[in-house]
N, CA, C and O atoms as a Tripos MOL2 file, in Angstrom:
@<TRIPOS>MOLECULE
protein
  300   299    75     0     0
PROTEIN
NO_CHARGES

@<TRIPOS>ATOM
      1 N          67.3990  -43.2810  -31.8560 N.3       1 UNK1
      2 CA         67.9920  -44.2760  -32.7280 C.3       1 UNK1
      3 C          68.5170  -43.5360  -33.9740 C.2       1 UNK1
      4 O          67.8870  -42.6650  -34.5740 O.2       1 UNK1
      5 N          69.8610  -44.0280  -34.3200 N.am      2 UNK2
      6 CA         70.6470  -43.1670  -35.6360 C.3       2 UNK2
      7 C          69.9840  -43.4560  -36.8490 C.2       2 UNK2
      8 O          69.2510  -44.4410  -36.7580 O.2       2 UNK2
      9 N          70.0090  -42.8910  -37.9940 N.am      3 UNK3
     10 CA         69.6250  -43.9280  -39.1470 C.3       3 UNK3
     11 C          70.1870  -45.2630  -39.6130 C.2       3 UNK3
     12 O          69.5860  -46.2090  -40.1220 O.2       3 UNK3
     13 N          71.8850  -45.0770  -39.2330 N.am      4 UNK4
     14 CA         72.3530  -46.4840  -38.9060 C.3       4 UNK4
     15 C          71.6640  -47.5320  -39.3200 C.2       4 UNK4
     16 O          71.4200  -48.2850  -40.2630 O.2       4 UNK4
     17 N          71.2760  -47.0320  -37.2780 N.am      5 UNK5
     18 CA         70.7300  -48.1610  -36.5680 C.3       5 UNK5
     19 C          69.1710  -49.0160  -37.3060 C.2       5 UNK5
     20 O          68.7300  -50.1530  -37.4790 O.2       5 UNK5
     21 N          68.7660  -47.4840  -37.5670 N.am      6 UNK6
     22 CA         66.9740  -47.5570  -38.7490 C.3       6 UNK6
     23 C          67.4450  -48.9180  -40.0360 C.2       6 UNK6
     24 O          66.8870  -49.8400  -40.6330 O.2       6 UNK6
     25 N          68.3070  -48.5200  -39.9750 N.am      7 UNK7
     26 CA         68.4360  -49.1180  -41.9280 C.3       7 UNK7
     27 C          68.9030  -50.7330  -41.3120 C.2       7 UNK7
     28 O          68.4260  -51.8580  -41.4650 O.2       7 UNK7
     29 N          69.6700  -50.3740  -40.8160 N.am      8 UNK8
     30 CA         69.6700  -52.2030  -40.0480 C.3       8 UNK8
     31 C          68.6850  -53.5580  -39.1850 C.2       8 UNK8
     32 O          68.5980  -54.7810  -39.0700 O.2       8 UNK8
     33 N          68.2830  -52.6810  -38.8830 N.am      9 UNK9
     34 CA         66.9830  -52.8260  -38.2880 C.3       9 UNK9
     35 C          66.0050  -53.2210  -39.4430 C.2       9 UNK9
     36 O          65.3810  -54.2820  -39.4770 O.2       9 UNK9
     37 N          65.9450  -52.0980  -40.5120 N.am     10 UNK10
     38 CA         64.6270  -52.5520  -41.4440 C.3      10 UNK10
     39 C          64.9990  -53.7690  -42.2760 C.2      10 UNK10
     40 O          64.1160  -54.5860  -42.5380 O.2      10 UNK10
     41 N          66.3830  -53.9690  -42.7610 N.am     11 UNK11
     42 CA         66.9840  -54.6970  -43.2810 C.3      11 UNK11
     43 C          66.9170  -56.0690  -43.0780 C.2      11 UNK11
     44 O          66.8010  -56.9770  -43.9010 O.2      11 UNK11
     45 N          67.0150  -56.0980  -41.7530 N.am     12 UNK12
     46 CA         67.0150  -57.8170  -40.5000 C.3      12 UNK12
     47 C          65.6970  -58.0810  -41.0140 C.2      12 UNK12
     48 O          65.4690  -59.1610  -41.5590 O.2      12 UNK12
     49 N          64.5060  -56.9020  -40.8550 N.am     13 UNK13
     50 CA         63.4530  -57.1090  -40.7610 C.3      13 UNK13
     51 C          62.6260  -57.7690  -42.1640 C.2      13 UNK13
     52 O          61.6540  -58.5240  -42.1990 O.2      13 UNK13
     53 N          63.2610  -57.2870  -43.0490 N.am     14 UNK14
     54 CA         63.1860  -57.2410  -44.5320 C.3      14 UNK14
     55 C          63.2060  -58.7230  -45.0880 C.2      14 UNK14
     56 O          62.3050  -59.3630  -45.6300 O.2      14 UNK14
     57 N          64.7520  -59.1380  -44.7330 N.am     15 UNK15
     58 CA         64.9460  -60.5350  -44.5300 C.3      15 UNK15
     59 C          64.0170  -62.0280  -44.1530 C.2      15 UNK15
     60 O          63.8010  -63.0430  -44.8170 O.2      15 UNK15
     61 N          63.6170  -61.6060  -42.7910 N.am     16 UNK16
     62 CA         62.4310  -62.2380  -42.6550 C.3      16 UNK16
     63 C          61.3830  -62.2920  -43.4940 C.2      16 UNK16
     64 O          60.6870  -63.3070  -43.4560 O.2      16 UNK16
     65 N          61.0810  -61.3260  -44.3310 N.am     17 UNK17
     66 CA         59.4990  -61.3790  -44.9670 C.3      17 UNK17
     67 C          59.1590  -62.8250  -45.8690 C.2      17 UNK17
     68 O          60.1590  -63.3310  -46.3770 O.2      17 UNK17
     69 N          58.3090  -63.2830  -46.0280 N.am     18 UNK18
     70 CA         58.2360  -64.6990  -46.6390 C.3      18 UNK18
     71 C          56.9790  -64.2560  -48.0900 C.2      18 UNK18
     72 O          56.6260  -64.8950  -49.0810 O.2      18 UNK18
     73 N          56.6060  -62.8700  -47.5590 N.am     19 UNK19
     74 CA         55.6420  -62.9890  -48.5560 C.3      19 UNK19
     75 C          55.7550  -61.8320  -50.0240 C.2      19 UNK19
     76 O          55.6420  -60.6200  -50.2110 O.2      19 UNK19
     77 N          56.0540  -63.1090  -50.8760 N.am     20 UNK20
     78 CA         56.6820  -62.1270  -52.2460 C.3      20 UNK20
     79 C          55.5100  -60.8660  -52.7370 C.2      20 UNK20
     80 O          55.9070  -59.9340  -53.4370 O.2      20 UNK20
     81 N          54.5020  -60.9270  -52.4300 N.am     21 UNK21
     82 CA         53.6720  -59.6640  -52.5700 C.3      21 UNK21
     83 C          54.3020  -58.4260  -52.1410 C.2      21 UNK21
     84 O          54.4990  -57.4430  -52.8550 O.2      21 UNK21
     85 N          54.6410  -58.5760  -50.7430 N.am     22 UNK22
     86 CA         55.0630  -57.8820  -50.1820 C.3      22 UNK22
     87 C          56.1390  -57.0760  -50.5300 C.2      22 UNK22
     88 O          56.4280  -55.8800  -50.4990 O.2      22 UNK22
     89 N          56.7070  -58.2890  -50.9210 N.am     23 UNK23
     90 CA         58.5730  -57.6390  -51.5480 C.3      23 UNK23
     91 C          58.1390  -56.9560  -52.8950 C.2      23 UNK23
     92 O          58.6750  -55.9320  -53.3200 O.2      23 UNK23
     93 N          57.3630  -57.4600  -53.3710 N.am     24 UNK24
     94 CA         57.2920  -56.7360  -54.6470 C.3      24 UNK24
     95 C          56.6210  -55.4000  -54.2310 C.2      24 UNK24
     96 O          56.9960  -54.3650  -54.7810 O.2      24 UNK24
     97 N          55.7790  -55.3760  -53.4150 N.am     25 UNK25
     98 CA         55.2380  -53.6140  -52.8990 C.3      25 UNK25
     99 C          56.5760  -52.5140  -52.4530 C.2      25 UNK25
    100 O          56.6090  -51.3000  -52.6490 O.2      25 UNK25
    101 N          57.6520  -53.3940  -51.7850 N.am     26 UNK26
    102 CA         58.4810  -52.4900  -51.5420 C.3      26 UNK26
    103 C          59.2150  -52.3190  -52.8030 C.2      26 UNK26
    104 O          59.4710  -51.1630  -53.1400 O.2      26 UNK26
    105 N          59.5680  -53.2310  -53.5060 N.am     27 UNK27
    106 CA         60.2600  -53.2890  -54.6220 C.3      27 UNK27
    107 C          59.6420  -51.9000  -55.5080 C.2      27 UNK27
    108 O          60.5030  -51.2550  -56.1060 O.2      27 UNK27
    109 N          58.6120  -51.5530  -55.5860 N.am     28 UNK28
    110 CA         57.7010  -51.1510  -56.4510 C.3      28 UNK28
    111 C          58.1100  -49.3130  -55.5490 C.2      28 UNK28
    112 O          58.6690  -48.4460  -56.2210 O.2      28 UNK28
    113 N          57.6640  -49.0040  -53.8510 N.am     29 UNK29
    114 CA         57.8680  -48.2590  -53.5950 C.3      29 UNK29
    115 C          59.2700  -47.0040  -53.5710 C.2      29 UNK29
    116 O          59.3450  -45.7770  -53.5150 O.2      29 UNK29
    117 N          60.7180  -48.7380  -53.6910 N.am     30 UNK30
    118 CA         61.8560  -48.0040  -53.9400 C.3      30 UNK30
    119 C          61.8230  -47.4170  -55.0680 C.2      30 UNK30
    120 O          62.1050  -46.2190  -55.0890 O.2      30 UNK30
    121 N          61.5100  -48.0260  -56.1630 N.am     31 UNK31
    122 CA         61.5400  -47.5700  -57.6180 C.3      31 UNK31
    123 C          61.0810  -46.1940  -57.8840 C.2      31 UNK31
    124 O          61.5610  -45.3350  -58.6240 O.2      31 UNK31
    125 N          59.9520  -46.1740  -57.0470 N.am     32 UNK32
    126 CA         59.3260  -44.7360  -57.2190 C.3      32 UNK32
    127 C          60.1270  -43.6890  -56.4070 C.2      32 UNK32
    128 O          60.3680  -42.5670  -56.8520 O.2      32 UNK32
    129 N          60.4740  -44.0680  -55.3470 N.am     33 UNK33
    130 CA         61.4160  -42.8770  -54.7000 C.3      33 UNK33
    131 C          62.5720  -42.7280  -55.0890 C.2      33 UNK33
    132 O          63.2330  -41.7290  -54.8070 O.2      33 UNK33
    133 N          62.9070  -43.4880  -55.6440 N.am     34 UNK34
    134 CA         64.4240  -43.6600  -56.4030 C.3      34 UNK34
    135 C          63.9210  -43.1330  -57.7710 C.2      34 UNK34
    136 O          64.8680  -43.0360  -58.5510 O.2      34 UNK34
    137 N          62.6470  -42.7330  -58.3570 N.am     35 UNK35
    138 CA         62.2910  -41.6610  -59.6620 C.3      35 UNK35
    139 C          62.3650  -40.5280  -59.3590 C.2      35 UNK35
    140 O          62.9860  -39.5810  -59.8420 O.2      35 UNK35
    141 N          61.4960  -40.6640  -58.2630 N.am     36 UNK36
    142 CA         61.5460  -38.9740  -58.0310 C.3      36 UNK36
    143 C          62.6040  -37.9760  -57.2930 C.2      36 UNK36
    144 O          62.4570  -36.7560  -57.3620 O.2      36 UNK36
    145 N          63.3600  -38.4010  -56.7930 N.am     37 UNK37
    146 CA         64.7400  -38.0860  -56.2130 C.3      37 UNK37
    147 C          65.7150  -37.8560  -57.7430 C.2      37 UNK37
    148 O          66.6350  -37.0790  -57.9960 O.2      37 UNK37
    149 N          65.1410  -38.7380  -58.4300 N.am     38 UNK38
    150 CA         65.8400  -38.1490  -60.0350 C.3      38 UNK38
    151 C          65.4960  -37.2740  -60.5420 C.2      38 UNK38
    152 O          66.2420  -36.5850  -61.2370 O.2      38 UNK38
    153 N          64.4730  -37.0710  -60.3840 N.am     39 UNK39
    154 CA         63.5890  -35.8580  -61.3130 C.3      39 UNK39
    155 C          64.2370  -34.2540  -60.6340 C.2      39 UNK39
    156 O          64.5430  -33.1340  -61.0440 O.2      39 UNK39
    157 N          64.2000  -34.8640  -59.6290 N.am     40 UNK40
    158 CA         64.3270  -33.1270  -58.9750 C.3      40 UNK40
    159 C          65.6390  -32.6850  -58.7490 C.2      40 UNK40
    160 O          66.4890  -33.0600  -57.9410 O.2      40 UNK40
    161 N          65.6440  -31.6230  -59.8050 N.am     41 UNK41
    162 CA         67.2410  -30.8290  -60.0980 C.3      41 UNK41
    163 C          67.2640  -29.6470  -59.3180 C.2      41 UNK41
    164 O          66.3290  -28.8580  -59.4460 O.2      41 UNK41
    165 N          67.8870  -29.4810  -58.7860 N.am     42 UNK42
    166 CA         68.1020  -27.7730  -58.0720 C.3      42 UNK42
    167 C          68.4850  -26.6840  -59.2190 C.2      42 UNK42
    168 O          68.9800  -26.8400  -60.3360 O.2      42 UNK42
    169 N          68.0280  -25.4110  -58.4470 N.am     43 UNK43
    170 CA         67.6490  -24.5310  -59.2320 C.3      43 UNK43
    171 C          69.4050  -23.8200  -59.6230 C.2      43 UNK43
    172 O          70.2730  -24.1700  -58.8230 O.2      43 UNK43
    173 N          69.7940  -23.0120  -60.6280 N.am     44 UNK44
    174 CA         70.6710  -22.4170  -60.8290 C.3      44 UNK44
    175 C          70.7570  -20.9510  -60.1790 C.2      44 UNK44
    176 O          69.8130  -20.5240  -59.5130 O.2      44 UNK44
    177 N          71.7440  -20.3090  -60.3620 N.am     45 UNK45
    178 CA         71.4400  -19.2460  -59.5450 C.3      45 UNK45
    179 C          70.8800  -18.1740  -60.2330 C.2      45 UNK45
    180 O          70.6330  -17.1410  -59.6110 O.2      45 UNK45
    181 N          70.5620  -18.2920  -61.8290 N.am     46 UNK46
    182 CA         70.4460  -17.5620  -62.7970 C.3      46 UNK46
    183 C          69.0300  -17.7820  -62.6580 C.2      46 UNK46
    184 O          68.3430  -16.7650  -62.5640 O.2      46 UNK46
    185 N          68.5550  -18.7000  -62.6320 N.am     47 UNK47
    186 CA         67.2820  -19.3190  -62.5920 C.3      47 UNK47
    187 C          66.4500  -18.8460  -61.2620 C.2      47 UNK47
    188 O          65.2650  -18.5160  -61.2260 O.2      47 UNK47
    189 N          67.4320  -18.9020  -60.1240 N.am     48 UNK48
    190 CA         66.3990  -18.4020  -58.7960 C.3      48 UNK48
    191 C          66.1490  -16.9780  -58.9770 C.2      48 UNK48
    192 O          65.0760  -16.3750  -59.0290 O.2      48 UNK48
    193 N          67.8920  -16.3690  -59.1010 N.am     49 UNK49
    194 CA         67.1650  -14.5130  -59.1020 C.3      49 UNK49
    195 C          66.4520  -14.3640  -60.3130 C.2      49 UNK49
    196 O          65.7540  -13.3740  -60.0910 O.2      49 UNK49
    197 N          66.2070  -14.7510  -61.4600 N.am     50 UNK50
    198 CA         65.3900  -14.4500  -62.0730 C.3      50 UNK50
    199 C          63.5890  -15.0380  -62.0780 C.2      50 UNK50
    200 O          62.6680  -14.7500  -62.8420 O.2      50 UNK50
    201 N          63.6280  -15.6750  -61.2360 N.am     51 UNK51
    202 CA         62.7220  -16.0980  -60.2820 C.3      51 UNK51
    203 C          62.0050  -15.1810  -59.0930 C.2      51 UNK51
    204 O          60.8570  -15.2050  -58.6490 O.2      51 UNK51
    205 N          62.8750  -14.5640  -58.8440 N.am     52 UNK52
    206 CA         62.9100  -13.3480  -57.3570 C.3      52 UNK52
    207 C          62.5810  -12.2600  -58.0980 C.2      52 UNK52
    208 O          61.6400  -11.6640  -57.5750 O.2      52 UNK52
    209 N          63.0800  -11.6020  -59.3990 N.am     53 UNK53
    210 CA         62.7380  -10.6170  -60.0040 C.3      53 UNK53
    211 C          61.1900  -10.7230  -60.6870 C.2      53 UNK53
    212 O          60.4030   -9.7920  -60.5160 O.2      53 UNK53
    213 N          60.9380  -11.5070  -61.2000 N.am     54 UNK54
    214 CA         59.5840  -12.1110  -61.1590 C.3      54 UNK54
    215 C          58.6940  -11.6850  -60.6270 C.2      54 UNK54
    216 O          57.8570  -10.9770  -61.1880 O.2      54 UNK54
    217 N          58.6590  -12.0340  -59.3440 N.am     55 UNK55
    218 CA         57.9840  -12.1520  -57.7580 C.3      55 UNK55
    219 C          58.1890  -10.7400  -57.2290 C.2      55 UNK55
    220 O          57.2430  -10.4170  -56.5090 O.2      55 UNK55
    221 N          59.0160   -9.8960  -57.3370 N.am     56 UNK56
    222 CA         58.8750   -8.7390  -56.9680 C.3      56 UNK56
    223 C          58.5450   -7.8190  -58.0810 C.2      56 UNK56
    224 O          58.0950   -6.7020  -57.8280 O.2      56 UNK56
    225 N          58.7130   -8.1610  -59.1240 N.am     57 UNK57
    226 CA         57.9150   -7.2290  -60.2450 C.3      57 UNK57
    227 C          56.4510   -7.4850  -60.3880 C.2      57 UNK57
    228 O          55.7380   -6.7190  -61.0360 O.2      57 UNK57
    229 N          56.0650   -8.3800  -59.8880 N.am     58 UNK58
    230 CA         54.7850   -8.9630  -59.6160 C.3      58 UNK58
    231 C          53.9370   -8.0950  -58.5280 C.2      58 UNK58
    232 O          52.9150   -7.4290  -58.6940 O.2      58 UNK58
    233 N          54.6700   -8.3200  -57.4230 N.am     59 UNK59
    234 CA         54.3370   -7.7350  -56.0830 C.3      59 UNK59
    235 C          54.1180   -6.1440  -56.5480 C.2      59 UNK59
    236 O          53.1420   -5.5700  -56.0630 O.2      59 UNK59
    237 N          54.8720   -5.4980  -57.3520 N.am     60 UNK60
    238 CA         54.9960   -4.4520  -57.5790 C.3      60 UNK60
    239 C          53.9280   -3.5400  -58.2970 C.2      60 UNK60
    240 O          53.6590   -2.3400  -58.2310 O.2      60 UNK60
    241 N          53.3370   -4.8130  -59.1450 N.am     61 UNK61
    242 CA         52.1380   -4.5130  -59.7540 C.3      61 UNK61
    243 C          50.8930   -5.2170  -59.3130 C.2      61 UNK61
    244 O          50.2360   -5.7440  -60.2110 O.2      61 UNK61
    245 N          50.6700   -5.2670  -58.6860 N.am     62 UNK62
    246 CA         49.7780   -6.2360  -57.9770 C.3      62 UNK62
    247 C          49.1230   -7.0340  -58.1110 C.2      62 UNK62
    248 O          47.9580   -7.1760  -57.7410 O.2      62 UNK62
    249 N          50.1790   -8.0600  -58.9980 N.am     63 UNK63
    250 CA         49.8920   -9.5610  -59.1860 C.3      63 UNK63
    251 C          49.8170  -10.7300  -58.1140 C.2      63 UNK63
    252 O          50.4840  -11.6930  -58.4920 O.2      63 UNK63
    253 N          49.2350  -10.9150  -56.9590 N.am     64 UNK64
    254 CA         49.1520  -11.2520  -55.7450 C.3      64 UNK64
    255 C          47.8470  -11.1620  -54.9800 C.2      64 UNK64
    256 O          46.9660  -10.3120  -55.1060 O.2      64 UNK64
    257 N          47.9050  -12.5020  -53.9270 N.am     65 UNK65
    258 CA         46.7250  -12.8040  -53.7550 C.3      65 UNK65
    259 C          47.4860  -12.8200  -52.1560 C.2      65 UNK65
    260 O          48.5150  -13.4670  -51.9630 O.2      65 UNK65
    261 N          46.7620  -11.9490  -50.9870 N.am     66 UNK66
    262 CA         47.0670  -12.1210  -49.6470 C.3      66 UNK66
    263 C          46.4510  -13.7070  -49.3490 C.2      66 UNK66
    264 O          45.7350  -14.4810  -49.9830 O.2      66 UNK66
    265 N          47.0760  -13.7320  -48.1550 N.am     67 UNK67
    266 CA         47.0940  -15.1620  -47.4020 C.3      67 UNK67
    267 C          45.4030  -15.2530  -46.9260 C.2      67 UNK67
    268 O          44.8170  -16.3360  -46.8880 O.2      67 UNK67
    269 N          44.6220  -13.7180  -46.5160 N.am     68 UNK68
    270 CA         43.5250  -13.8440  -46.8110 C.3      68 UNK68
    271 C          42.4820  -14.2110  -47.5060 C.2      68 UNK68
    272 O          41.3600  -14.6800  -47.3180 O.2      68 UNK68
    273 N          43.4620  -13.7160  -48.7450 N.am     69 UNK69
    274 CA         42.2690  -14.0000  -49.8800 C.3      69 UNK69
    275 C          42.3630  -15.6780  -49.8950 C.2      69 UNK69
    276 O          41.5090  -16.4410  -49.4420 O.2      69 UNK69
    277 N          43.5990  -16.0370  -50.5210 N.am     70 UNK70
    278 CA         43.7310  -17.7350  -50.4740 C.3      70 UNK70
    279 C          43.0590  -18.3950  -49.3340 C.2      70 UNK70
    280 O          42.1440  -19.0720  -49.8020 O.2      70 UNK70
    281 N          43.1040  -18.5040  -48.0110 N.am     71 UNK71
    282 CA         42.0980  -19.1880  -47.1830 C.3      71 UNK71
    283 C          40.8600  -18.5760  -47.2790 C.2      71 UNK71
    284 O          40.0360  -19.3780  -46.8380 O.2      71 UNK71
    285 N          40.0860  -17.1160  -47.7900 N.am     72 UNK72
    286 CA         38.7020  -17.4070  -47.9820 C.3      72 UNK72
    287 C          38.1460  -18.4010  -49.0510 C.2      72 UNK72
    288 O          36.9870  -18.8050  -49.1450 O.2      72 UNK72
    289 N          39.4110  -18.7640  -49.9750 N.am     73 UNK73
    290 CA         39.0360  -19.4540  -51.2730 C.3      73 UNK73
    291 C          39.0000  -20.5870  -51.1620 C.2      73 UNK73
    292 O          38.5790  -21.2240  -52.1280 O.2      73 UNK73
    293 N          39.4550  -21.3600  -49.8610 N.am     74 UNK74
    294 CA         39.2750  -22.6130  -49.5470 C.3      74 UNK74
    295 C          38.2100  -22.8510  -48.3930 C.2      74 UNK74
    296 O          38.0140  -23.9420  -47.8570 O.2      74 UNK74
    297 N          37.6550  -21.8530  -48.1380 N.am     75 UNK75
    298 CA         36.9740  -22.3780  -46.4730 C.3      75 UNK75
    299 C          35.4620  -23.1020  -47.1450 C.2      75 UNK75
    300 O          34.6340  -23.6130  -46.3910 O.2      75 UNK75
@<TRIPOS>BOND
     1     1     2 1
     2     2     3 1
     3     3     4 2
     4     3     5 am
     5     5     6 1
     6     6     7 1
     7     7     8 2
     8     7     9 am
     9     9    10 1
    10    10    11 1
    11    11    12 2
    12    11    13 am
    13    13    14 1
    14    14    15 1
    15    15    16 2
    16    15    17 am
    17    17    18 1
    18    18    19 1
    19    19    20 2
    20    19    21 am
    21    21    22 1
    22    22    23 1
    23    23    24 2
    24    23    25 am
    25    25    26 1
    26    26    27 1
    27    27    28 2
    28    27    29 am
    29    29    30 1
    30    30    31 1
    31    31    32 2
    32    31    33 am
    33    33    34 1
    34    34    35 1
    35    35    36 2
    36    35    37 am
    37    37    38 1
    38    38    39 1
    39    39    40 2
    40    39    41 am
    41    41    42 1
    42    42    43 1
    43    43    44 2
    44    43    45 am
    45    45    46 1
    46    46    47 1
    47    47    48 2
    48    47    49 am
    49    49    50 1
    50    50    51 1
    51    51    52 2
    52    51    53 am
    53    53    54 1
    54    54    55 1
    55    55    56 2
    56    55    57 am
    57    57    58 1
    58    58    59 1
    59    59    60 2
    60    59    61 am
    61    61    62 1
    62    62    63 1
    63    63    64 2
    64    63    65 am
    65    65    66 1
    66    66    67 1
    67    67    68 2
    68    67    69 am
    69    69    70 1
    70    70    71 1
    71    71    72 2
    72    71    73 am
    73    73    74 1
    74    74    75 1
    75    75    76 2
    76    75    77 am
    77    77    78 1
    78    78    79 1
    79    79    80 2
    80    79    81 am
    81    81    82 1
    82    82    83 1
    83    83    84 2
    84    83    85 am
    85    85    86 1
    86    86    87 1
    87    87    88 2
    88    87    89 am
    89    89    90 1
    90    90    91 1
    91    91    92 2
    92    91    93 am
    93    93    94 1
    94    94    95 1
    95    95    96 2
    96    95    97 am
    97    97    98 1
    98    98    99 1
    99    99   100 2
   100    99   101 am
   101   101   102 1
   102   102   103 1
   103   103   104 2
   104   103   105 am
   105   105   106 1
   106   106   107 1
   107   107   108 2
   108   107   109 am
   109   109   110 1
   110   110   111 1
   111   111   112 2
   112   111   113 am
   113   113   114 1
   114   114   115 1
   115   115   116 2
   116   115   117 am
   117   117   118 1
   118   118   119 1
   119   119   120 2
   120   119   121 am
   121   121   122 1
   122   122   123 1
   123   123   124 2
   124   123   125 am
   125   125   126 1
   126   126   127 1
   127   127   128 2
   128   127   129 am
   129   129   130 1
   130   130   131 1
   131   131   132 2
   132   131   133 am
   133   133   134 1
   134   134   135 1
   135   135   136 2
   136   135   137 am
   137   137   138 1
   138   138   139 1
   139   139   140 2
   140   139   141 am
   141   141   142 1
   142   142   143 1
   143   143   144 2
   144   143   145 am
   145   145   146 1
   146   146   147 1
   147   147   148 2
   148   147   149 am
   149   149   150 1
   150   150   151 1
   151   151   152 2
   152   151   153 am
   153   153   154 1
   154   154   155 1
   155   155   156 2
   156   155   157 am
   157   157   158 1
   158   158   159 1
   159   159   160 2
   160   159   161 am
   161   161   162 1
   162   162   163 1
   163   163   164 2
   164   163   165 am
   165   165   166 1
   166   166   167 1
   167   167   168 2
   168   167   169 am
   169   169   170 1
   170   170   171 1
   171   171   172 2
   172   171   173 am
   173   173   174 1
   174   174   175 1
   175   175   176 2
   176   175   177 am
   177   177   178 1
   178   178   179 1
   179   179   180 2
   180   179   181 am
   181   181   182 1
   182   182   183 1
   183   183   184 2
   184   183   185 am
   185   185   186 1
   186   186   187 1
   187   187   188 2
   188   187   189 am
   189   189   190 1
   190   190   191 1
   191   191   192 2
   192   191   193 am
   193   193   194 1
   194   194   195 1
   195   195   196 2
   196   195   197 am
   197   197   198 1
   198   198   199 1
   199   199   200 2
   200   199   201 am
   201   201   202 1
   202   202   203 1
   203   203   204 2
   204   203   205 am
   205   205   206 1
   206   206   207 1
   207   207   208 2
   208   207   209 am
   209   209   210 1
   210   210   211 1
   211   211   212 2
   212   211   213 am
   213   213   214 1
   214   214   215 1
   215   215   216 2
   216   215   217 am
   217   217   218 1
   218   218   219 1
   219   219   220 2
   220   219   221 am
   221   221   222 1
   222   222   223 1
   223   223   224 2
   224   223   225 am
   225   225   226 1
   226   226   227 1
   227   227   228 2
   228   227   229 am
   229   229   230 1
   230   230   231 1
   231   231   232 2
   232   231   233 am
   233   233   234 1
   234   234   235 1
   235   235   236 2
   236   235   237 am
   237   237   238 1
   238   238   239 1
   239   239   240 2
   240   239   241 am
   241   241   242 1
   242   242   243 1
   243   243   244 2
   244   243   245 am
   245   245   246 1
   246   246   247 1
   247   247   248 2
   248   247   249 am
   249   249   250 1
   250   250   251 1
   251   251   252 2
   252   251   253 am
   253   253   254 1
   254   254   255 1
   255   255   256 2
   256   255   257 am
   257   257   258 1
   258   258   259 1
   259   259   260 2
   260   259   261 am
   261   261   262 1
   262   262   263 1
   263   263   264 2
   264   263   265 am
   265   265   266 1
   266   266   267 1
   267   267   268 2
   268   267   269 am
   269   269   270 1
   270   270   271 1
   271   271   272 2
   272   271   273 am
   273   273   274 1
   274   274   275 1
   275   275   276 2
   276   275   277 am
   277   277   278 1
   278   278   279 1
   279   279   280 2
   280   279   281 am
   281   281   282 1
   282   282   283 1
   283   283   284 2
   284   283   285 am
   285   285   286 1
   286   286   287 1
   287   287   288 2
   288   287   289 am
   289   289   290 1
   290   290   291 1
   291   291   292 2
   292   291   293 am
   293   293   294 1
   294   294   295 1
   295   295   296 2
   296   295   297 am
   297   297   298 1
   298   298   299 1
   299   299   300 2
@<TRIPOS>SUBSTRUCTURE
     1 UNK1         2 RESIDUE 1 A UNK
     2 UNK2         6 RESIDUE 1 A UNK
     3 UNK3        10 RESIDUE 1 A UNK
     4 UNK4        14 RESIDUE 1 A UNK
     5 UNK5        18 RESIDUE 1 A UNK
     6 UNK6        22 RESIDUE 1 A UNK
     7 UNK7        26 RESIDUE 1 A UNK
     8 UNK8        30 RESIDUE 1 A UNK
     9 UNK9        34 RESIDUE 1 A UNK
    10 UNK10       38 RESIDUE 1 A UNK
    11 UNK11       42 RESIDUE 1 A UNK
    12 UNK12       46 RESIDUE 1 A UNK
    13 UNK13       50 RESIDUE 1 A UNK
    14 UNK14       54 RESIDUE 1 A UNK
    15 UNK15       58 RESIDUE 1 A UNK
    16 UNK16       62 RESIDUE 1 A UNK
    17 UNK17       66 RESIDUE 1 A UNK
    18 UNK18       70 RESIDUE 1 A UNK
    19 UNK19       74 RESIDUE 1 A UNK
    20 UNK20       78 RESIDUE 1 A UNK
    21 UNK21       82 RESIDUE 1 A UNK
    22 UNK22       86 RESIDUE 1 A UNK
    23 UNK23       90 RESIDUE 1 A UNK
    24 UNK24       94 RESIDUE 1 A UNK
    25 UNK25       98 RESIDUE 1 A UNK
    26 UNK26      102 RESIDUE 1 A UNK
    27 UNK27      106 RESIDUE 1 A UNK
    28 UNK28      110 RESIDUE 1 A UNK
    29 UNK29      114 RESIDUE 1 A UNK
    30 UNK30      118 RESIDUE 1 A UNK
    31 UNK31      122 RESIDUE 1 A UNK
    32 UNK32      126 RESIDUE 1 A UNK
    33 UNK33      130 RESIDUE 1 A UNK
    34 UNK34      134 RESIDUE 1 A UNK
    35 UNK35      138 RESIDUE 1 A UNK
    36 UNK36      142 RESIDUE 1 A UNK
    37 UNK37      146 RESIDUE 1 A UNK
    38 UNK38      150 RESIDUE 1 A UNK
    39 UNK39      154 RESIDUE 1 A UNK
    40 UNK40      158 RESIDUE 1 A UNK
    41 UNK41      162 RESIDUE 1 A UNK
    42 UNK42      166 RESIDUE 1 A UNK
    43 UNK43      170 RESIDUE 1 A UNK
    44 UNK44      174 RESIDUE 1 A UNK
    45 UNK45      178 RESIDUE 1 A UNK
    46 UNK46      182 RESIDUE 1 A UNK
    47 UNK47      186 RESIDUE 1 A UNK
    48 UNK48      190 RESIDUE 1 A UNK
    49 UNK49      194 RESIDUE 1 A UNK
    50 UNK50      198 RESIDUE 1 A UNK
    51 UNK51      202 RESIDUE 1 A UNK
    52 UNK52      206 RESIDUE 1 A UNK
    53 UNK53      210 RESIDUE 1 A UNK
    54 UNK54      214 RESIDUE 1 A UNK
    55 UNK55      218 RESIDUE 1 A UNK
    56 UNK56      222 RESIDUE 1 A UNK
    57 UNK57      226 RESIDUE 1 A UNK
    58 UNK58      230 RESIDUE 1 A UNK
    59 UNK59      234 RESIDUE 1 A UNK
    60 UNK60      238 RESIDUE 1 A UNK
    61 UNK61      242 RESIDUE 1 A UNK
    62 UNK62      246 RESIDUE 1 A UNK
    63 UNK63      250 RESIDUE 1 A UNK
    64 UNK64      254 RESIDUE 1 A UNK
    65 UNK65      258 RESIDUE 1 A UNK
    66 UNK66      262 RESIDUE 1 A UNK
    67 UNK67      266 RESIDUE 1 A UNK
    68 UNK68      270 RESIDUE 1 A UNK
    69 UNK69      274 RESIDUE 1 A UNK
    70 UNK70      278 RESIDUE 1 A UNK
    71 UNK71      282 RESIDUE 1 A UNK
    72 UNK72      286 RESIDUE 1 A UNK
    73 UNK73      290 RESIDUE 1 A UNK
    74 UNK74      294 RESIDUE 1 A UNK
    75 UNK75      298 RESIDUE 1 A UNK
């Protein structure tokens, strides 16, 4: 099924609902995904490689924790 088809579908379905609790839960859930889809800006390119230089000047000095160490720190 396309998303289309998804969004029409939820829509018909939507329609039907009789119970305003309800609508207000979705009401409440768009709001929030419709915040956070705002919030999040993509990175510049000035911003990533200097991000990457970071991370390998890091690596370089051995600011880093293997994938080992991190799962003994959770088990």
């Amino acid at each position: 099924m396309d998303l289309q088809t998804r969004k029409i579908e939820f829509v018909q379905e939507f329609l039907k609902l009789q119970s305003e609790e309800v609508i207000s839960q979705f009401e409440n859930l768009l709001k929030k995904k419709s915040k956070k889809e705002q919030s999040i800006k993509p990175m510049s390119i000035a911003e990533l490689n200097s991000r990457i230089d970071k991370s390998e000047n890091d690596f370089k000095t051995g600011k880093f924790k293997t994938s080992t160490q991190l799962l003994a720190k959770y088990k």
